[in-house]
C-alpha positions in Angstrom: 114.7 84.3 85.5 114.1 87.4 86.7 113.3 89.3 90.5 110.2 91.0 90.8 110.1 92.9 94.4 107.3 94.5 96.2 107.2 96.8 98.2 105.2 97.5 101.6 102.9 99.5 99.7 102.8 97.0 96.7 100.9 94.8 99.4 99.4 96.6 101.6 96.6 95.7 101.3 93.7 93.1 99.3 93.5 95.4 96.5 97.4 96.3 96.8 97.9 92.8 96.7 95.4 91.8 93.9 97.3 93.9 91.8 100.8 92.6 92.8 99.2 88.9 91.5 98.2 90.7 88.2 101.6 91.8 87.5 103.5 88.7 88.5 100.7 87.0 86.2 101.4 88.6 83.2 105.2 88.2 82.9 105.6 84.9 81.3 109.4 84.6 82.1 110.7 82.2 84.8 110.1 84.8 88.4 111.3 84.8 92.1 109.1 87.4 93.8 110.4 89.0 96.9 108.1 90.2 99.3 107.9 93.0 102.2 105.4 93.5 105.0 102.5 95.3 104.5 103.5 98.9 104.9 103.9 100.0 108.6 103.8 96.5 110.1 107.6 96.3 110.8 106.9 99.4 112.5 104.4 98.2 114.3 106.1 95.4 115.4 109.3 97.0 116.7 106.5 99.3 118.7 105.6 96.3 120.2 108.9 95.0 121.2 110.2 98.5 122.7 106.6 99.1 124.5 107.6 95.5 125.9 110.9 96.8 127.4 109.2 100.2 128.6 107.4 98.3 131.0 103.8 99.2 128.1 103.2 95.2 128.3 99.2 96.0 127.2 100.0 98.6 124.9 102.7 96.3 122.8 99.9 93.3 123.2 97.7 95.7 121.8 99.5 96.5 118.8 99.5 93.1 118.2 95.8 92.5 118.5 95.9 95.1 115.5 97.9 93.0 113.7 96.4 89.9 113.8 92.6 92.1 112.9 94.9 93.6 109.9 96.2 90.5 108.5 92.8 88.3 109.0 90.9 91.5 107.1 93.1 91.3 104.3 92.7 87.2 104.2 88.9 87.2 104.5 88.6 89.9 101.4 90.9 87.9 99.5 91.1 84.2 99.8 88.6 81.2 99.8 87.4 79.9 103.0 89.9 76.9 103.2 92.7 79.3 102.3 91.5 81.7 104.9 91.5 78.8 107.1 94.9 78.1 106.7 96.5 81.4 106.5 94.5 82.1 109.9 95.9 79.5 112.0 99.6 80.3 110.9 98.8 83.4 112.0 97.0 82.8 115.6 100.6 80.7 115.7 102.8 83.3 115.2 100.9 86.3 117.6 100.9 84.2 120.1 104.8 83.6 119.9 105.0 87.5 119.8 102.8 87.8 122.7 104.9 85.2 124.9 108.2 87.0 123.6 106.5 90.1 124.6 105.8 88.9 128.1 109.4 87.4 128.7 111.1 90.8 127.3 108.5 93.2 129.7 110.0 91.1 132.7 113.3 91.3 131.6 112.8 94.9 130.5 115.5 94.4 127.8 115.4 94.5 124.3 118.3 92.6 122.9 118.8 93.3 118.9 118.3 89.5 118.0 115.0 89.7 120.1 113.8 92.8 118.0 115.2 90.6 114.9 112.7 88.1 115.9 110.0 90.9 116.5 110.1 92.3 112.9 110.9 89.2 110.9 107.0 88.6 111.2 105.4 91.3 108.7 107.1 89.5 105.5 105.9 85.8 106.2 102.4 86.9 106.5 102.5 89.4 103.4 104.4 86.2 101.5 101.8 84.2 102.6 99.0 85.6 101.6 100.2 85.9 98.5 100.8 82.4 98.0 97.4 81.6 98.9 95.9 83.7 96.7 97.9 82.6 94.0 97.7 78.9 94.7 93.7 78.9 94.8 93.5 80.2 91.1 95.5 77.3 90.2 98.7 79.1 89.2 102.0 77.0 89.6 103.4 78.8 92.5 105.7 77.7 95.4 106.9 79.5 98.9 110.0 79.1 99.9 111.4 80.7 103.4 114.1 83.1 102.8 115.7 81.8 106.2 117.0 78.8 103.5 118.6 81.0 101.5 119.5 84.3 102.8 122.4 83.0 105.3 124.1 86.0 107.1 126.4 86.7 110.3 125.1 87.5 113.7 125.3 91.1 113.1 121.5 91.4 114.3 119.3 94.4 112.9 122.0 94.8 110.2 123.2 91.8 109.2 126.1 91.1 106.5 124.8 87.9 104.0 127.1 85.7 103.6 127.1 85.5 99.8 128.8 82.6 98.8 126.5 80.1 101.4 123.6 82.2 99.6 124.7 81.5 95.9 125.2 77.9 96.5 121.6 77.6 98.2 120.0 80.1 95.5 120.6 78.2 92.4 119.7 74.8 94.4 116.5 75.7 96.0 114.8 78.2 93.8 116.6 77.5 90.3 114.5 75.8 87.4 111.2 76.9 89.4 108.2 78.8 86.9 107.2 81.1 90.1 108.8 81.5 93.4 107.8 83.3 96.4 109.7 84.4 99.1 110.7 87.3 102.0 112.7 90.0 101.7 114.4 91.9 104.9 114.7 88.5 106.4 117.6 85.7 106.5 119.3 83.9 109.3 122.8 83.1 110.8 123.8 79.1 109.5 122.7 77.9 113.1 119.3 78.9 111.7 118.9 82.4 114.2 116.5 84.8 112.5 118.1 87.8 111.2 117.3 90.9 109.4 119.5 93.2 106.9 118.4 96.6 108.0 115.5 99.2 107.2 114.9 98.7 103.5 116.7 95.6 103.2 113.9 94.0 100.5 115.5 96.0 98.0 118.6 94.2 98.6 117.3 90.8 99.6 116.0 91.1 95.7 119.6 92.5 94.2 121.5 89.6 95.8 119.1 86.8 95.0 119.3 88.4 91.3 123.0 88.6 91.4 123.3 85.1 92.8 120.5 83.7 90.2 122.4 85.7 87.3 119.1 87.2 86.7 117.8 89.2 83.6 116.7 91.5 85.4 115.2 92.8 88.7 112.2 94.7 88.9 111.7 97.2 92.4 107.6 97.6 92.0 106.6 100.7 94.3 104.3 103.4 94.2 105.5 106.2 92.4 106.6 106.8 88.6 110.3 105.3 88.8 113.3 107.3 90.1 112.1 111.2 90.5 113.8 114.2 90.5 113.0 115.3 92.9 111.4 113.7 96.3 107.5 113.9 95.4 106.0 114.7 98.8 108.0 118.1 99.2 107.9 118.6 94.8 104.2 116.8 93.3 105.4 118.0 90.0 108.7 116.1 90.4 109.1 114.2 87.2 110.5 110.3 87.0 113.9 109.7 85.1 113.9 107.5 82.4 117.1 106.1 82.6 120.1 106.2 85.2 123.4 104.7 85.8 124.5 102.2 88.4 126.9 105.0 89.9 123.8 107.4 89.9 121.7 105.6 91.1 123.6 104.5 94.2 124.4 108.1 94.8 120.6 109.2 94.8 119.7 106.1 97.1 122.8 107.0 99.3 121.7 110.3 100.2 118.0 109.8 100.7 115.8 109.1 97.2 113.3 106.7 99.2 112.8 104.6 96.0 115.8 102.2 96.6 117.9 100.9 99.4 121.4 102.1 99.1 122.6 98.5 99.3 120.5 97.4 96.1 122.7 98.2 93.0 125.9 96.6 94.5 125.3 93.1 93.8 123.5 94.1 90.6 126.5 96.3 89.5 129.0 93.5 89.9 126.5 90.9 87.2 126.0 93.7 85.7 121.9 93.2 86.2 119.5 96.1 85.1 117.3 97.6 87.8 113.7 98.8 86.9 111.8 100.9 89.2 108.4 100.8 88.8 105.0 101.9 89.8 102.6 98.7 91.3 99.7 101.0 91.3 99.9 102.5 87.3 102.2 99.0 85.9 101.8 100.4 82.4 103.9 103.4 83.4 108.1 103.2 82.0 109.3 104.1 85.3 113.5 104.0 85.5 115.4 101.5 84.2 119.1 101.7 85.7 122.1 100.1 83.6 125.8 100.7 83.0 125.7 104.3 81.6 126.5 102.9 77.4 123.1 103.8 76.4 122.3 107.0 79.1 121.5 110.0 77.1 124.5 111.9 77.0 123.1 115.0 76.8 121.4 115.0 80.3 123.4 117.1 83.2 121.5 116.9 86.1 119.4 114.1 86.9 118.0 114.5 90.5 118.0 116.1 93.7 118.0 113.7 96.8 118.9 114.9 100.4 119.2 113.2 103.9 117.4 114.3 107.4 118.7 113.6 111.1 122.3 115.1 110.4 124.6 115.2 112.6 127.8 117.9 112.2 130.9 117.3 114.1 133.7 119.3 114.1 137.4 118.7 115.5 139.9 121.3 116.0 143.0 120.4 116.9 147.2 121.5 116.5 148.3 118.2 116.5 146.9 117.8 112.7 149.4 120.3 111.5 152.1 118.7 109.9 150.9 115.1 111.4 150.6 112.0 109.0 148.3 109.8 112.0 145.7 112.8 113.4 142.9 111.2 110.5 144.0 107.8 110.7 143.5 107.8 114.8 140.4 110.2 114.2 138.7 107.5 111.8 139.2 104.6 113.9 137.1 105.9 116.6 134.7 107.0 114.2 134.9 103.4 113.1 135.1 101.1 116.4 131.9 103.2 117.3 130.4 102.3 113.7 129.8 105.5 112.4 129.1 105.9 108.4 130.3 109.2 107.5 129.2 110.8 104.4 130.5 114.3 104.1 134.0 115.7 105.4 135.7 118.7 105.2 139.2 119.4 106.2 141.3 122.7 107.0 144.8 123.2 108.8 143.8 122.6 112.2 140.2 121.2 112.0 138.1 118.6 110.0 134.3 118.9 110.1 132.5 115.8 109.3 128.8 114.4 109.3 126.8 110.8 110.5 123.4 110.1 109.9 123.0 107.8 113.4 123.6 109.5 116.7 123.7 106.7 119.0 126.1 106.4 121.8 127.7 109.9 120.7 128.5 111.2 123.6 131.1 108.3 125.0 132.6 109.0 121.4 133.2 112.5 121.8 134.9 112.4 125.4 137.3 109.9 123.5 137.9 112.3 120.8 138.0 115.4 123.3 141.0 113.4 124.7 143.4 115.2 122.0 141.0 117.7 120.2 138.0 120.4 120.7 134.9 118.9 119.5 132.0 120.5 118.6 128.7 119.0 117.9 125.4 120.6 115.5 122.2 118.6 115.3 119.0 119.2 112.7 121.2 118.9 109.8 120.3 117.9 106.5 122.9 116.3 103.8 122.1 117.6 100.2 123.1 115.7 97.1 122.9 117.1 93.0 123.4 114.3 91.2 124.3 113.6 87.1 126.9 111.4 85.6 127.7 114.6 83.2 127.9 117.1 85.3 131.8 116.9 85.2 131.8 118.4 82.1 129.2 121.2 82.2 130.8 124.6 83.4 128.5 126.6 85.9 126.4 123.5 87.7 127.5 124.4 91.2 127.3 128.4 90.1 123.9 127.9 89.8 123.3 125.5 92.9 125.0 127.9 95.2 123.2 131.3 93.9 119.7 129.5 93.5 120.1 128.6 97.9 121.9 132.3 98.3 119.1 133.6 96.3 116.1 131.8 98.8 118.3 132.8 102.3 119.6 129.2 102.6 122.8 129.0 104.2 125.3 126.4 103.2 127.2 124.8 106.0 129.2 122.5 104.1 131.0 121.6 100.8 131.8 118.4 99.3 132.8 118.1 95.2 135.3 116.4 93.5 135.7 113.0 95.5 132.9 112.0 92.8 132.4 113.2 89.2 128.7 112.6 89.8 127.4 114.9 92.6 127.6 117.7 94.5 127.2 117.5 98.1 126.5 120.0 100.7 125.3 120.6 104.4 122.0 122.9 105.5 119.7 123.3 108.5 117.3 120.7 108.3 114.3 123.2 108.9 115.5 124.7 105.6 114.9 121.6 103.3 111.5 122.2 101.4 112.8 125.5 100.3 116.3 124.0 99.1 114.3 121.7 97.0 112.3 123.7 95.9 114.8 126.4 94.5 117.2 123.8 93.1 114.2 121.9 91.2 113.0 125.4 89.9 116.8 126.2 88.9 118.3 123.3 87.3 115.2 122.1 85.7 112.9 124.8 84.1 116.4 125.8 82.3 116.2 122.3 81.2 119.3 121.2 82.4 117.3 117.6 82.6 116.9 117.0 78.6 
């Protein structure tokens, strides 16, 4: 079997979606296809659920009305009358569920994160949906099955943990020895049957665990660009895709920002050892990026891409009592963790250790705890840039020519982080800074065709 996931803008819309059914139609191989919401309709439906709690009752209603005139479009260009029937009253169903959840959480005004689980759990039954239907009415042997079955997590809701061995044992039962299966992705639910959700992006790794669990051949992402890039296209349009990557690459790049994949997908794939392919929904007949175990990578390729991260947040904390102390870090990281803060570059000196997050919340009750035994001083607008190539460890000059390609274009760098990985080279700049940092490096490291 293998996965075949696509994307919001994979099914976006009738023609988006008439092209997904192409693609799952030509693969002859047993399929489970994971689907997302039409793009921007977990958006829009989180703007309805915190326009509920702002007291913006007809404003969150009204997003909804937008919804439901979205969705029926898309079923009227697409399906048969009875099909359009169908697919209609499920949906008139479910509005009117988010309309009377609306109601109850504007008179609350409180927006709990199992509420907003419930909110956004929406988009990929109707997307799934309509893609059954049109499936099913051109007589192709296709069944929908609700992720909720399968994808069994905690009650952490809004980023739920899956609880993979519950999911193997219900994967191979309830979608095993099936020609084509549909399903949700970003979706799953606590074993009491509470709706949950795995996070922004959390198809991608919907599809990586069901392939991991499955013991797929391979999973397919479909999107809409080219594969991998090197660059992120909507700063770079000449950014070219990457043919091949590694696992450890590949979870770098998606780490630090390449939009193309979750950062969660690769782990359960790594483990099985599953190949990824990225590919383009929109031009199918294009390579895209296959990402593997690095046995077959070419070995002559240094650099492979360019990702960075927006909404940085630098925090640095000075303090005596780290000199000659063996607890300052471990005392330092535990409030870093009890408050749930993922940090993904630090930098340490005698007396002071600058680190950054990527999620702001609640920061403020953090630092007074931290301000306790230290000085603490906090930088916002940051942006966390990553150069990234499994054979970069080996090639004298890389970060020579990082450093004086940024020195050379007035960017200042803020931060330094090399060595804890052999694969990348990390560093901090002003957010307002980041179209000319791409830019420079792209133009450095790749018309000297570093990328070979």
């Amino acid at each position: 079997m293998i996965i075949m996931k696509f994307g919001g803008t994979s099914v976006e819309d009738a023609n988006a979606i008439c092209n997904a059914a192409a693609i799952i139609l030509r693969e002859q191989r047993p399929r489970l296809v994971v689907v997302s919401a039409c793009a921007g309709v977990t958006n829009a439906l989180r703007d309805a659920a915190v326009n509920a709690s702002e007291e913006k009752e007809q404003s969150a209603l009204r997003i909804l009305d937008t919804l439901e005139v979205r969705h029926a479009a898309i079923a009227n260009e697409l399906l048969n009358q009875d099909s359009t029937d169908r697919f209609i009253r499920t949906l008139w169903k479910d509005i009117a569920t988010l309309k009377k959840l609306a109601q109850s959480v504007a008179n609350l005004k409180e927006l709990s994160d199992r509420t907003l689980d419930q909110f956004m759990s929406f988009g990929e039954q109707w997307s799934a949906l309509i893609l059954f239907h049109f499936l099913l009415q051109r007589d192709v042997p296709v069944e929908l099955i609700d992720a909720r079955s399968v994808m069994i997590t905690d009650k952490e809701f809004n980023r739920a943990t899956p609880l993979f061995d519950e999911i193997h044992a219900r994967c191979n039962e309830i979608f095993g020895g099936k020609q084509i299966v549909i399903t949700q992705g970003f979706i799953g639910a606590t074993p009491d049957g509470i709706v949950t959700t795995l996070g922004r992006g959390g198809s991608d790794y919907s599809a990586s665990i069901f392939g991991a669990a499955l013991n797929a051949e391979e999973i397919q992402i479909w999107t809409d660009v080219n594969g991998i890039l090197t660059a992120d296209p909507s700063i770079l349009p000449e950014a070219q895709p990457i043919p091949e990557l590694s696992f450890d690459e590949a979870s770098e790049l998606a780490y630090f920002g390449a939009r193309v994949l979750h950062p969660s997908t690769i782990l359960p794939a790594v483990r099985k050892n599953i190949p990824v392919r990225v590919l383009n929904s929109k031009s199918p007949d294009q390579e895209g990026t296959l990402i593997q175990h690095n046995s077959n990578l070419n070995r002559d390729c240094i650099v492979k891409s360019i990702a960075y991260k927006e909404g940085i947040t630098v925090i640095t904390i000075k303090s005596t009592e780290m000199l000659m102390s063996h607890s300052f870090l471990a005392r330092l990281f535990e409030i870093f963790s009890r408050y749930k803060k993922s940090i993904d570059v630090i930098a340490t000196a005698k007396v002071s250790v600058s680190l950054t997050i990527d999620d702001s919340s609640n920061l403020e009750n953090m630092c007074d705890e931290l301000k306790e035994f230290a000085e603490v001083q906090v930088e916002y607008g940051k942006a966390v840039f990553c150069v990234v190539g499994e054979n970069m460890k080996s090639y004298r000059g890389i970060a020579a020519k990082v450093f004086s390609a940024l020195d050379e274009n007035g960017i200042n760098v803020e931060l330094i982080s090399n060595g804890a990985s052999h694969i990348n080279l990390t560093f901090v700049i002003n957010e307002d800074q980041i179209n000319f940092a791409v830019r420079a490096l792209h133009d450095e490291l790749f018309s000297i065709n570093v990328l070979t």
